[in-house]
C-alpha positions in Angstrom: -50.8 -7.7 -9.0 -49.4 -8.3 -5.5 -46.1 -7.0 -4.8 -43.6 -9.1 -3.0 -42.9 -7.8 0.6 -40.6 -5.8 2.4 -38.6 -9.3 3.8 -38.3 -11.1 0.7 -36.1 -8.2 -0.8 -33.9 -7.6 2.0 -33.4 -11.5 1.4 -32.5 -11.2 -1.8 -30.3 -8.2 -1.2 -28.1 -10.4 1.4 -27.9 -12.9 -0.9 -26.7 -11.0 -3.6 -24.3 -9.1 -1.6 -23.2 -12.6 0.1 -22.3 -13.9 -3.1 -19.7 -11.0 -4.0 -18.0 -10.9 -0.7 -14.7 -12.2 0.3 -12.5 -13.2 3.4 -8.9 -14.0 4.2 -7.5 -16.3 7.2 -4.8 -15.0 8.9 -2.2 -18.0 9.3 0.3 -15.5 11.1 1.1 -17.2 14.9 0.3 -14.4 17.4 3.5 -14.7 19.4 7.3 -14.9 16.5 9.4 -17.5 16.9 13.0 -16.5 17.4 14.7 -15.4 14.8 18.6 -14.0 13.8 17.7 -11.5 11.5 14.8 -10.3 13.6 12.3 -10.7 10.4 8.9 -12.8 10.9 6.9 -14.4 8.0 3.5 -13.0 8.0 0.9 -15.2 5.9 -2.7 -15.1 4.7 -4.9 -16.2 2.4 -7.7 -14.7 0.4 -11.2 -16.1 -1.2 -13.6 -14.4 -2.6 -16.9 -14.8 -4.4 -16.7 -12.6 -6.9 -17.1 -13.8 -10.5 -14.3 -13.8 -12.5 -11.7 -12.7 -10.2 -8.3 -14.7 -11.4 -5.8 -15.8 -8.6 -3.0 -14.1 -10.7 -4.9 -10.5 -10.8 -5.0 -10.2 -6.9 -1.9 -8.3 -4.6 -1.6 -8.1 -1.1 0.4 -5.9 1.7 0.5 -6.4 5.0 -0.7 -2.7 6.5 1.2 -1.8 9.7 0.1 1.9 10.8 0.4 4.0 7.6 3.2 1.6 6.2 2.1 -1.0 3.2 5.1 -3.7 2.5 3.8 -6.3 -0.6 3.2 -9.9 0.0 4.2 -12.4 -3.0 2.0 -14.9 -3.7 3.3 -18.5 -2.6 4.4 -20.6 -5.5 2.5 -23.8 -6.4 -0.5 -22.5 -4.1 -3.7 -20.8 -5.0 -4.8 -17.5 -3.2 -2.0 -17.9 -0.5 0.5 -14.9 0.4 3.5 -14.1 2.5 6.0 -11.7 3.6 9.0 -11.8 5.1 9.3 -8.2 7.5 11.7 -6.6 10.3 9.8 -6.6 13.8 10.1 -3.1 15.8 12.6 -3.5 18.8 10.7 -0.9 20.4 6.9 -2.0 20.9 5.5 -5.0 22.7 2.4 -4.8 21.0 2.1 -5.2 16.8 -0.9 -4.2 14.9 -1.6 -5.7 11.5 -3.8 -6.1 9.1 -4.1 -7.1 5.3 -5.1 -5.5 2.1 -6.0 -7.2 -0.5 -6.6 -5.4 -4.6 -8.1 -7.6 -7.1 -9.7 -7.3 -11.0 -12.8 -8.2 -11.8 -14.8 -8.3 -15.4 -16.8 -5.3 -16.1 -19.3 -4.3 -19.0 -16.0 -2.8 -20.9 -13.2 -3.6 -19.1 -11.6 -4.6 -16.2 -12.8 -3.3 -12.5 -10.6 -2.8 -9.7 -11.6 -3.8 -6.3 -10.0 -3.4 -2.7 -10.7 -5.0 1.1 -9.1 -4.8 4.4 -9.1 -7.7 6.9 -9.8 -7.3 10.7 -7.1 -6.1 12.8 -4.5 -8.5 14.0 -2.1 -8.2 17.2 1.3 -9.5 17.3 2.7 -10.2 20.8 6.4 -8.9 20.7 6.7 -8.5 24.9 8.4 -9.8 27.0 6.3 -12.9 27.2 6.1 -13.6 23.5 9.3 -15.9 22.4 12.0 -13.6 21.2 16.1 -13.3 20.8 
């Protein structure tokens, strides 16, 4: 009996692996709009590929240096988060990203799963709109 080669299971690896993973779209503009209160509504969404994860069993945070500040899910949407955050007076540059925890079926229970999105910058300088 012939074994299949080499290629056909790194295939089937990146398939398999391709099928679990997830990805999130970062609807935050790079540059805030002016605002009063100096607070800006960071936004995301998440999908993933995982079988069985439910919408209601996934949180989020927006992660700025050390700092993790929850996002609530946006009612009458699916997989869609926000957060509503002070902006630092003193940097011109923010740095951003998103974590995202979800449950997933297991053998005998539940699993618990967790994934970071890319970095994102926030222009706060002096050429980004601002009060």
């Amino acid at each position: 009996m012939k074994l299949a080669s080499p290629a056909v299971w790194v295939l089937l690896a990146a398939l398999g692996l391709g099928c679990a993973g997830s990805r999130n779209t970062n609807l935050t503009p790079r540059s805030p709009a002016p605002s009063a209160d100096a607070t800006y509504l960071f936004e995301t969404t998440f999908r993933t590929h995982r079988r069985g994860v439910q919408p209601e069993h996934v949180k989020a945070w927006v992660v700025m240096g050390l700092n993790l500040y929850p996002m609530q899910a946006v009612p009458n949407t699916e997989n869609r988060f926000e957060a509503l955050l002070p902006l630092p007076t003193d940097r011109s540059v923010l740095r951003y990203r998103y974590k995202f925890e979800f449950t997933y079926p297991g053998v005998l229970d539940n699993k618990i799963n967790s994934t970071m999105s890319p970095e994102y910058e926030l222009q706060l300088g002096p050429g980004a709109a601002r009060n």
